[in-house]
C-alpha positions in Angstrom: -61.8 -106.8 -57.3 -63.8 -105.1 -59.7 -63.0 -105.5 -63.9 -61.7 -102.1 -63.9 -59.0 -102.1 -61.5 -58.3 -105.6 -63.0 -57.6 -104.1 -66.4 -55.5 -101.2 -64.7 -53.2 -103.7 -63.0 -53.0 -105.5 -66.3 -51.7 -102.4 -68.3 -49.2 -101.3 -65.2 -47.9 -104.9 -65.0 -47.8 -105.0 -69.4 -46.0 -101.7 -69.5 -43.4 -102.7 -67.2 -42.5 -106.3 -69.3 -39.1 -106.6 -70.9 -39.7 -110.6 -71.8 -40.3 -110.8 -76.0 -41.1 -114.2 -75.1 -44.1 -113.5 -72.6 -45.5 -110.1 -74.8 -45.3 -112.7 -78.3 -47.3 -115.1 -76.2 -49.8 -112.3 -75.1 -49.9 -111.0 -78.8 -50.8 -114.6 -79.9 -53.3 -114.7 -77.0 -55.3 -111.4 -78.5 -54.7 -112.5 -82.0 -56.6 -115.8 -80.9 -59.7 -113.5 -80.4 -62.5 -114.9 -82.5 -64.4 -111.9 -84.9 -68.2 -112.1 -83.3 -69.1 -111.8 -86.9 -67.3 -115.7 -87.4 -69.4 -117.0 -84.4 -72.7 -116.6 -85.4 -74.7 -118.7 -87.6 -75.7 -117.5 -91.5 -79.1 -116.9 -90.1 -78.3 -114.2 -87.8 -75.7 -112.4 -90.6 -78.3 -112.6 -93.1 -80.7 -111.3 -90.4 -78.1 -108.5 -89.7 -77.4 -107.6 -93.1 -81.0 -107.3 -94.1 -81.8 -104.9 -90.9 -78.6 -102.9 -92.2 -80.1 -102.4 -95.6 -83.4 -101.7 -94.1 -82.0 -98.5 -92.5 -79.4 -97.9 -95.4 -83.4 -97.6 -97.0 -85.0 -95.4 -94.5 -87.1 -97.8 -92.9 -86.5 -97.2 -89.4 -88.4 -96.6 -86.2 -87.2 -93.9 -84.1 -85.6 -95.2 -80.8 -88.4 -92.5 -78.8 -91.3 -94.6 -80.8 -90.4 -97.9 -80.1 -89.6 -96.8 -75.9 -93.6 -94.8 -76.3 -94.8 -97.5 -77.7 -93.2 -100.3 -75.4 -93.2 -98.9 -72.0 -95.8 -101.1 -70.1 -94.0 -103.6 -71.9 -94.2 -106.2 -74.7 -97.5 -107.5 -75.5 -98.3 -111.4 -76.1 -98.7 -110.4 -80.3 -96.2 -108.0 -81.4 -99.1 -106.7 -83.9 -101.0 -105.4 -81.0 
């Protein structure tokens, strides 16, 4: 069965619960639900934050550029 129809039988079977005990336990489940942000080491944040302030700056590469100049692939040296 595909994710999709999973997730459909999922909310059918949810909507039609009348146990508090089983919907607390599924609210405590989803609450469990790590932030990605808390699962990645200070490297990458610091790595995130700087790209964010990059763009906040201007210094981007359109998407279009980077596909033009990519599209046989990436070369060994990334300064080719």
């Amino acid at each position: 069965m595909d994710i999709q129809a999973e997730k459909l039988q999922l909310i059918s079977w949810l909507s039609s619960l009348n146990n508090p005990d089983i919907i607390k336990q599924l609210v405590a489940i989803k609450e469990k639900q790590p932030d990605w942000w808390d699962e990645i080491s200070e490297d990458e944040r610091s790595d995130i934050k700087e790209g964010l302030d990059q763009a906040d700056r201007g210094f981007v590469v359109p998407h279009q550029l980077v596909m033009e100049k990519y599209k046989h692939g990436i070369p060994d040296r990334l300064d080719a």
